[in-house]
N, CA and C atoms as a LAMMPS dump frame, in Angstrom:
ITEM: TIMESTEP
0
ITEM: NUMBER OF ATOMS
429
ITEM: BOX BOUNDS ff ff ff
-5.0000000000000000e+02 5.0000000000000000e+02
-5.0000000000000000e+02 5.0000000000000000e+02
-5.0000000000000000e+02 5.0000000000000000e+02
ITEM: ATOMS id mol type element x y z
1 1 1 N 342.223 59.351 -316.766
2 1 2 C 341.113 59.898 -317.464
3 1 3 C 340.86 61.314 -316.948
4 2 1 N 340.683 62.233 -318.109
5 2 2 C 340.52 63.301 -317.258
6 2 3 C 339.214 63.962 -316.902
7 3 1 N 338.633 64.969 -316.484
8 3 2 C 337.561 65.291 -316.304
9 3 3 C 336.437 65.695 -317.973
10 4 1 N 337.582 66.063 -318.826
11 4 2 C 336.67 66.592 -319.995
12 4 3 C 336.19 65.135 -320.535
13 5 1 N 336.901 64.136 -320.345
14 5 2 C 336.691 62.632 -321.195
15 5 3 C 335.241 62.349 -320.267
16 6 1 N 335.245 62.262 -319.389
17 6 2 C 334.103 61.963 -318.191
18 6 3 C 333.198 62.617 -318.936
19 7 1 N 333.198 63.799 -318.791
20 7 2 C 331.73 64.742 -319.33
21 7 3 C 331.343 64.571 -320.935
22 8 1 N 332.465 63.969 -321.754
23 8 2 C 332.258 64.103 -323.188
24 8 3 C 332.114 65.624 -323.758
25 9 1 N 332.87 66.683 -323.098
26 9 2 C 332.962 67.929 -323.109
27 9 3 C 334.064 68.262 -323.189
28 10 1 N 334.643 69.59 -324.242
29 10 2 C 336.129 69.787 -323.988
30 10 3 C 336.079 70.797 -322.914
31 11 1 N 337.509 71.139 -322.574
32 11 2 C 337.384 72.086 -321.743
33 11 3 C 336.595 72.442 -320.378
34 12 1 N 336.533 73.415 -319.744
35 12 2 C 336.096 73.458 -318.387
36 12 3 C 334.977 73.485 -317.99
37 13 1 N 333.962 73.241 -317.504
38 13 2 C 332.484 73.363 -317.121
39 13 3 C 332.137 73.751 -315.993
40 14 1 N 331.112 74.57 -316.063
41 14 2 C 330.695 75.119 -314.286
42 14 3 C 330.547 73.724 -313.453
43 15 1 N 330.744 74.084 -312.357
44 15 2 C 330.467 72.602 -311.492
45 15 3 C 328.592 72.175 -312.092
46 16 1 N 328.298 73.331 -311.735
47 16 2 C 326.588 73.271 -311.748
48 16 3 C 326.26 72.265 -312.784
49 17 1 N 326.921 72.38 -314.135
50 17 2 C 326.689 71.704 -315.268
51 17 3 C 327.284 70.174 -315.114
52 18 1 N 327.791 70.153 -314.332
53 18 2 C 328.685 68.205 -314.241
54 18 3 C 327.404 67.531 -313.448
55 19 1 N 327.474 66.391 -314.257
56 19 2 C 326.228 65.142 -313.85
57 19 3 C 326.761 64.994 -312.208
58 20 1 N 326.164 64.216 -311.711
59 20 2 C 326.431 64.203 -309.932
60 20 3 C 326.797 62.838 -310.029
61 21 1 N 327.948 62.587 -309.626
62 21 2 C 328.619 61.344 -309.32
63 21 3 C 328.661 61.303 -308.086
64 22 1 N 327.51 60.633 -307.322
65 22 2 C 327.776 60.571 -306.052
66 22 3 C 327.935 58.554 -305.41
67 23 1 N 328.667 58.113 -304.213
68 23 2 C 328.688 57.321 -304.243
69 23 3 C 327.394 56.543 -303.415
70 24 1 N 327.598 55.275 -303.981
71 24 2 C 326.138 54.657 -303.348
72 24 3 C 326.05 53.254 -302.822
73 25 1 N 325.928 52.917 -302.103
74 25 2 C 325.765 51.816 -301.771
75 25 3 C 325.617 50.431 -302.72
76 26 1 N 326.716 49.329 -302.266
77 26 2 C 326.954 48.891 -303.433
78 26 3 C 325.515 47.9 -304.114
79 27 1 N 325.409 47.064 -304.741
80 27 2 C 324.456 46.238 -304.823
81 27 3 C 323.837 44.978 -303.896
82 28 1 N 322.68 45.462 -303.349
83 28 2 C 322.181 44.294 -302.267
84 28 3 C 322.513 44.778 -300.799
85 29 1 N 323.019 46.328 -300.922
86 29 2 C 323.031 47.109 -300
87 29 3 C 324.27 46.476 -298.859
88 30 1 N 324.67 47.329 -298.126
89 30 2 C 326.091 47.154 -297.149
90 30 3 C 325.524 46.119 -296.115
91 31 1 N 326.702 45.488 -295.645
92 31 2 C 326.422 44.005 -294.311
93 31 3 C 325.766 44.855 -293.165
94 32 1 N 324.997 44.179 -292.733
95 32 2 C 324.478 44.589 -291.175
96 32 3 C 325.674 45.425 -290.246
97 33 1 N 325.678 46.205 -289.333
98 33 2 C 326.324 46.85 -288.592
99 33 3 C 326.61 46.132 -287.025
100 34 1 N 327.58 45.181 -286.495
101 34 2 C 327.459 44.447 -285.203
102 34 3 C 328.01 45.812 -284.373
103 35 1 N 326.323 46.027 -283.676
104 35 2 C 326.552 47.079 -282.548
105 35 3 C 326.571 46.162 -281.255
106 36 1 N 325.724 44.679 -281.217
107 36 2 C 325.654 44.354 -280.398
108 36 3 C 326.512 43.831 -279.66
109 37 1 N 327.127 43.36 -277.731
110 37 2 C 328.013 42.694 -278.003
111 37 3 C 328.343 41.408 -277.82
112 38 1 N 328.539 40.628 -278.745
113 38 2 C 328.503 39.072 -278.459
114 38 3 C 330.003 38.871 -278.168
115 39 1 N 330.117 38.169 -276.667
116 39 2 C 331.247 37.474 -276.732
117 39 3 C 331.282 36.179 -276.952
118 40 1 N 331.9 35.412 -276.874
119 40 2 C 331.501 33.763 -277.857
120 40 3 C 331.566 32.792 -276.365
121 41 1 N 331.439 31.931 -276.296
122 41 2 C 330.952 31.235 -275.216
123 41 3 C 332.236 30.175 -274.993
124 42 1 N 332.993 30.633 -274.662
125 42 2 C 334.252 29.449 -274.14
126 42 3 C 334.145 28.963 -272.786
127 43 1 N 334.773 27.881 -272.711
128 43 2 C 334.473 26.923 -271.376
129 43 3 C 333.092 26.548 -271.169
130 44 1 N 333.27 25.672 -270.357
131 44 2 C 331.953 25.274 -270.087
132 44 3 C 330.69 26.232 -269.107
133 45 1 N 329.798 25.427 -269.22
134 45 2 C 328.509 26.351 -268.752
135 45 3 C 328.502 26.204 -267.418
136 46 1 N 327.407 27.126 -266.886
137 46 2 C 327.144 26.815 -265.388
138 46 3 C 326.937 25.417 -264.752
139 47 1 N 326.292 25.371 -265.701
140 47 2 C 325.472 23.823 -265.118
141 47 3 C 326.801 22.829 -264.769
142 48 1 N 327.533 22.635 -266.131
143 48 2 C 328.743 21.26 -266.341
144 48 3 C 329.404 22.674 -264.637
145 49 1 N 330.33 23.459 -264.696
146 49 2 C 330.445 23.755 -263.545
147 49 3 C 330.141 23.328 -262.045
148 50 1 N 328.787 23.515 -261.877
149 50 2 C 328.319 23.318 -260.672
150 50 3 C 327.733 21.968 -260.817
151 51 1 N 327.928 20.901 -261.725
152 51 2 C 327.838 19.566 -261.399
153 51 3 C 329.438 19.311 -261.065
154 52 1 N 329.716 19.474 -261.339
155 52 2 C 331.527 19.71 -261.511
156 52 3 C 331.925 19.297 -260.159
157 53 1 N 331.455 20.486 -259.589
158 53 2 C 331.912 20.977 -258.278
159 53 3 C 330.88 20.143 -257.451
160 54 1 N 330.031 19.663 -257.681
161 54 2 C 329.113 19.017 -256.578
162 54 3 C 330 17.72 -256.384
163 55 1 N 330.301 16.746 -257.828
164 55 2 C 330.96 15.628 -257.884
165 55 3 C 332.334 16.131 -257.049
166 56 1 N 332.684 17.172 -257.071
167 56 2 C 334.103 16.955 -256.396
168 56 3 C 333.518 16.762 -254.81
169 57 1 N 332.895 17.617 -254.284
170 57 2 C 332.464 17.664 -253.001
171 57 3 C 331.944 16.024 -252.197
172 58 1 N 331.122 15.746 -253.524
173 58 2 C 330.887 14.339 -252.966
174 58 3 C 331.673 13.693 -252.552
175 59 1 N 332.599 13.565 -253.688
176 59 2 C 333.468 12.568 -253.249
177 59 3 C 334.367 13.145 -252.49
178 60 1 N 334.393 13.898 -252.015
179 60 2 C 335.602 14.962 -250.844
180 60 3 C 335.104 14.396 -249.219
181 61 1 N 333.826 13.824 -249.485
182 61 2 C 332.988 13.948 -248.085
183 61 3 C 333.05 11.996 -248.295
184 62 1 N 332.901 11.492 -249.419
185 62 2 C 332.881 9.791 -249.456
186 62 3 C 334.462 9.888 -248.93
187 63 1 N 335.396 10.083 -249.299
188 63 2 C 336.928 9.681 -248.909
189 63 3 C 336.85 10.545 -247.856
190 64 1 N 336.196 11.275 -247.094
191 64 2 C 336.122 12.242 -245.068
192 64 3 C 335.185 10.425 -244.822
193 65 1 N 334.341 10.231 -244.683
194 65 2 C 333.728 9.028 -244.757
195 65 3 C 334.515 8.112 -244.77
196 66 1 N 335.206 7.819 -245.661
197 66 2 C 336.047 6.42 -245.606
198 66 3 C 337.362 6.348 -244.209
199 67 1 N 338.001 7.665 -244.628
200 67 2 C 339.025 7.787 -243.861
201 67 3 C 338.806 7.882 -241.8
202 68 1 N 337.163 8.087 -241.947
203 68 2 C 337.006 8.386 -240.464
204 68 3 C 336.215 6.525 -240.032
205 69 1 N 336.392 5.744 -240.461
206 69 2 C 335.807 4.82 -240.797
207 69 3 C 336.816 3.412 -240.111
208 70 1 N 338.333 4.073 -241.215
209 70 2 C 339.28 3.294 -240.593
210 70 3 C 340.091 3.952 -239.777
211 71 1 N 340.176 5.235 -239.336
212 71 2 C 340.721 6.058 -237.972
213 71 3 C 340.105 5.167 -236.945
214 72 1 N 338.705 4.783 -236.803
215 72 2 C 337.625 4.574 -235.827
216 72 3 C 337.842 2.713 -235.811
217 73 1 N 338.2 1.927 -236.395
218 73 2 C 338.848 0.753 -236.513
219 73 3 C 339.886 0.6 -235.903
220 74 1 N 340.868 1.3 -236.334
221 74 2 C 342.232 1.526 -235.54
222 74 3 C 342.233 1.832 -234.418
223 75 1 N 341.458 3.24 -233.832
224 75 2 C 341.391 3.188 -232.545
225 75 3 C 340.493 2.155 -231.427
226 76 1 N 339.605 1.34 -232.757
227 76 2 C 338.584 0.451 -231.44
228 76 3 C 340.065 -1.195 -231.439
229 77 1 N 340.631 -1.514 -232.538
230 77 2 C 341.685 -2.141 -232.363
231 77 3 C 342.784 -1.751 -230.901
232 78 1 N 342.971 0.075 -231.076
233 78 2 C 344.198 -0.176 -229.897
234 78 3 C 343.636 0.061 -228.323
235 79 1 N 341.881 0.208 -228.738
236 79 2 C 341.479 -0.083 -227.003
237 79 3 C 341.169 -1.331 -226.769
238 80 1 N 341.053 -2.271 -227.789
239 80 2 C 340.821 -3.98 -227.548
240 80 3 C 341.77 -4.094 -226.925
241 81 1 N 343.132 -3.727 -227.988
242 81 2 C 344.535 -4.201 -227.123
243 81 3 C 344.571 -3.635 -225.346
244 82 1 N 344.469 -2.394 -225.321
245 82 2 C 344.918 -1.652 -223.917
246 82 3 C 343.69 -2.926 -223.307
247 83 1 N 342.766 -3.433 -223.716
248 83 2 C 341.649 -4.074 -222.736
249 83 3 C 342.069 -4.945 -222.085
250 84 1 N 342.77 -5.607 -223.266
251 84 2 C 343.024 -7.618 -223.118
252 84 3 C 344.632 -7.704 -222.296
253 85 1 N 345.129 -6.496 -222.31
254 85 2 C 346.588 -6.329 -221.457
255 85 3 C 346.742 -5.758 -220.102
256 86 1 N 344.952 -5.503 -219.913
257 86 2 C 344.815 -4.335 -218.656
258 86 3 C 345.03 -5.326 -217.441
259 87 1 N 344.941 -6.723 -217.393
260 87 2 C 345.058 -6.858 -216.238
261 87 3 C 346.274 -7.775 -215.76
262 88 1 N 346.806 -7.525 -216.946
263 88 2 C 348.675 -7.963 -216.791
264 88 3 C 349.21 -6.721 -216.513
265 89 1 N 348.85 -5.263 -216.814
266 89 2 C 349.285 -4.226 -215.876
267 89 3 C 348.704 -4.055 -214.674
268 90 1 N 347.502 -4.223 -214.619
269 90 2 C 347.036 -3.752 -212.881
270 90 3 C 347.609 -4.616 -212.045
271 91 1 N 348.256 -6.441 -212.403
272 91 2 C 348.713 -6.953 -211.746
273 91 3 C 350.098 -6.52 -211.172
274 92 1 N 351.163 -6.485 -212.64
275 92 2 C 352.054 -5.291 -212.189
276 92 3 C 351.828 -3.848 -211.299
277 93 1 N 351.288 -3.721 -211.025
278 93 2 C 350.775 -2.423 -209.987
279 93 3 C 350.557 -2.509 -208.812
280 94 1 N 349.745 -3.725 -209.092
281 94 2 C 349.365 -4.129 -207.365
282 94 3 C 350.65 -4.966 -206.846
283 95 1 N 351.521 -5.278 -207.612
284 95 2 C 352.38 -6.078 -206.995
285 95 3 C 353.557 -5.064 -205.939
286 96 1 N 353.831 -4.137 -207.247
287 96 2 C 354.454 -2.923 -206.925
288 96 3 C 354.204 -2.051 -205.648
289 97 1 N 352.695 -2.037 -205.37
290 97 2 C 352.14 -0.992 -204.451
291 97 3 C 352.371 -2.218 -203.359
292 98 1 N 352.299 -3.788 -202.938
293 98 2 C 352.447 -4.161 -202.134
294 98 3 C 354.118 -3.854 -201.496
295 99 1 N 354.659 -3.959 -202.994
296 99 2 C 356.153 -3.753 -201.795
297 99 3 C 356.095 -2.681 -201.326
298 100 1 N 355.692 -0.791 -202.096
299 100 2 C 355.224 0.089 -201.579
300 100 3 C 355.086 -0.219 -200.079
301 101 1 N 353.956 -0.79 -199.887
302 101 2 C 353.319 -0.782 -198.283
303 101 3 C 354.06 -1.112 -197.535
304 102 1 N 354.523 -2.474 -197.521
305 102 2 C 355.242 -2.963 -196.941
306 102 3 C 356.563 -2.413 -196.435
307 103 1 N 357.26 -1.791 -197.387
308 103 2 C 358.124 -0.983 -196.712
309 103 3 C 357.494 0.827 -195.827
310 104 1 N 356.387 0.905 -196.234
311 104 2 C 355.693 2.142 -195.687
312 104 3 C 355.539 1.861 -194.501
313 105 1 N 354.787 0.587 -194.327
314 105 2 C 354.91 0.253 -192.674
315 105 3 C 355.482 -0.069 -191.891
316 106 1 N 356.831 -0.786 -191.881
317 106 2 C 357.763 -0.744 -191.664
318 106 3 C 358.88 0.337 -191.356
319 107 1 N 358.686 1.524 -192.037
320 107 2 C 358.856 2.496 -191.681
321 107 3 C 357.907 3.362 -190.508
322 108 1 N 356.458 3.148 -190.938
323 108 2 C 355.966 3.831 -190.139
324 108 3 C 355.908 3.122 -188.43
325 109 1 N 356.444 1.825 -188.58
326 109 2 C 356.523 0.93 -187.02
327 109 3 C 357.829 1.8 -186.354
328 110 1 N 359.193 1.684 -187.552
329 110 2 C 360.762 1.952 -186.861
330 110 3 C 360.023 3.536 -186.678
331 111 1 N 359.248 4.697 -186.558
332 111 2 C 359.291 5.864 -186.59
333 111 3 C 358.651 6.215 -185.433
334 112 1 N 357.12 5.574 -185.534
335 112 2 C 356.174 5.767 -184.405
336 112 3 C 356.219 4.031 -183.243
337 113 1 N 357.609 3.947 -182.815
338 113 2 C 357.776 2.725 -182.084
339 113 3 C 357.147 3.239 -180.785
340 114 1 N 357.687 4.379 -180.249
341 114 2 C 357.68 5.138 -178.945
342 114 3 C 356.739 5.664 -178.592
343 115 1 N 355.763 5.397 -179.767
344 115 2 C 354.339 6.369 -179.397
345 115 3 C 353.246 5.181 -178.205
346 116 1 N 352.876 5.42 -177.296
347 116 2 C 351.72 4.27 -176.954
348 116 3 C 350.628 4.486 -177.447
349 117 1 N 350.192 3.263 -177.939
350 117 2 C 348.924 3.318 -178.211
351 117 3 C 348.865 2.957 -179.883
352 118 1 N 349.852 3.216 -180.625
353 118 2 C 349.929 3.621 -181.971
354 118 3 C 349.745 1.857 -182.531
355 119 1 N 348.823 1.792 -183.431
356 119 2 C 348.488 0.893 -184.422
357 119 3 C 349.176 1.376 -185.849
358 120 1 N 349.993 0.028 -186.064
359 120 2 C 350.762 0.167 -187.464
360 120 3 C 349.99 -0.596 -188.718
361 121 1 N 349.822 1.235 -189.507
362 121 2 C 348.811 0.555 -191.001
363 121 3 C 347.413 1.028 -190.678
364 122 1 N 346.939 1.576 -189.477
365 122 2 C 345.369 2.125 -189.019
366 122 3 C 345.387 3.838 -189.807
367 123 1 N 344.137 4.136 -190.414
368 123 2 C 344.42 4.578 -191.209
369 123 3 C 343.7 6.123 -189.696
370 124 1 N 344.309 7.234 -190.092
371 124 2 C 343.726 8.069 -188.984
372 124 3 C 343.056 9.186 -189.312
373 125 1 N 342.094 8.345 -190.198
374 125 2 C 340.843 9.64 -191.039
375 125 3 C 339.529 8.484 -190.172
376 126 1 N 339.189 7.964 -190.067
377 126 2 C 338.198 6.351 -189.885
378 126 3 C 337.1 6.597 -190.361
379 127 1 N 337.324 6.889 -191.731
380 127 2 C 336.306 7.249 -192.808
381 127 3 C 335.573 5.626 -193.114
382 128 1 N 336.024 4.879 -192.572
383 128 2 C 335.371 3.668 -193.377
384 128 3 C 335.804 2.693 -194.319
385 129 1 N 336.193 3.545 -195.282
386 129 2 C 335.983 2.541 -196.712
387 129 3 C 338.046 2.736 -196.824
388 130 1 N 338.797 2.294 -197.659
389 130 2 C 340.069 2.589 -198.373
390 130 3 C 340.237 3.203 -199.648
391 131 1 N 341.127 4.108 -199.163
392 131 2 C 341.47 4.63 -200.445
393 131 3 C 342.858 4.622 -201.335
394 132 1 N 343.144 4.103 -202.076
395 132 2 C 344.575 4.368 -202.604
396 132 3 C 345.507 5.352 -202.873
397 133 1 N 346.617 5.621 -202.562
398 133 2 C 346.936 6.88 -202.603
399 133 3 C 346.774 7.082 -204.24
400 134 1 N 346.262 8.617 -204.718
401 134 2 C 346.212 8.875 -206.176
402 134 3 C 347.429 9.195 -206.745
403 135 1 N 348.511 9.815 -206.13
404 135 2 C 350.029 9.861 -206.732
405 135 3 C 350.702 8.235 -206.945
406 136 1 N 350.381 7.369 -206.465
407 136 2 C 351.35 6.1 -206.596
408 136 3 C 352.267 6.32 -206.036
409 137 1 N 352.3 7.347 -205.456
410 137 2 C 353.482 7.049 -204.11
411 137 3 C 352.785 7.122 -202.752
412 138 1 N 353.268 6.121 -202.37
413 138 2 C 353.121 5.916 -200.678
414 138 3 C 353.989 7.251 -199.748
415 139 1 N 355.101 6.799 -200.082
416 139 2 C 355.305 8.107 -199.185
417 139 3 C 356.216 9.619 -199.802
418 140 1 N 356.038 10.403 -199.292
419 140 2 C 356.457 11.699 -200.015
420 140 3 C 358.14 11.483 -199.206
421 141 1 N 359.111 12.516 -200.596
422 141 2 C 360.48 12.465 -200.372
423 141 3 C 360.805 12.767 -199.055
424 142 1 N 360.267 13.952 -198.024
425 142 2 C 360.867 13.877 -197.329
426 142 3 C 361.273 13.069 -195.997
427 143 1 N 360.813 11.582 -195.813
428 143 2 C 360.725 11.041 -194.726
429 143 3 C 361.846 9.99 -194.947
């Protein structure tokens, strides 16, 4: 279409004289403008979160709880045992430390034969009371 069909005019026309075709907003006027900014809400919220995380904790601390429960079973089990066996070892011990002695003094008779005066097995602190030697050995390597 050309411009003279538009105007219903032949030929050329001052601009001044052409009707104003200007454009306009269509009917019911243009959509709102989103300046604002919405991002959309994926995953869950704080709340489901931090219940989330509380339930894990709980139960992180019920199974620390359980597990220290039967650690503490087990170990009162293997001091029953060390209890009820303690004096089938101390017997073994004392049996042991008698041959200990026995050959200690015996040694200490064949060593200090020549001494006068010398008591075999008198202990030469005369503190009183006995003490056991704390190494479990009676006598040291070099004798």
């Amino acid at each position: 279409m050309t411009e003279a069909a538009i105007r219903n005019k032949p030929g050329m026309a001052s601009v001044k004289d052409m009707p104003l075709l200007q454009d306009g907003p269509p009917p019911g006027g243009f959509a709102p403008v989103r300046y604002a900014r919405r991002i959309p809400t994926k995953g869950p919220s704080a709340m489901a979160i931090f219940f989330t995380a509380f339930g894990a904790f709980a139960w992180g601390m019920y199974q620390v709880g359980e597990g220290n429960k039967k650690r503490r079973a087990i170990k009162e089990e293997k001091y029953t045992a060390r209890r009820a066996i303690l004096p089938l070892i101390q017997a073994e011990e004392d049996e042991r430390f008698v041959k200990e002695w026995k050959k200690y003094l015996e040694d200490e008779a064949r060593i200090m034969k020549n001494v006068p005066g010398w008591k075999v097995g008198e202990s030469v602190y005369h503190s009183g009371r006995w003490v056991p030697p704390a190494t479990g050995e009676l006598r040291p390597e070099v004798w």
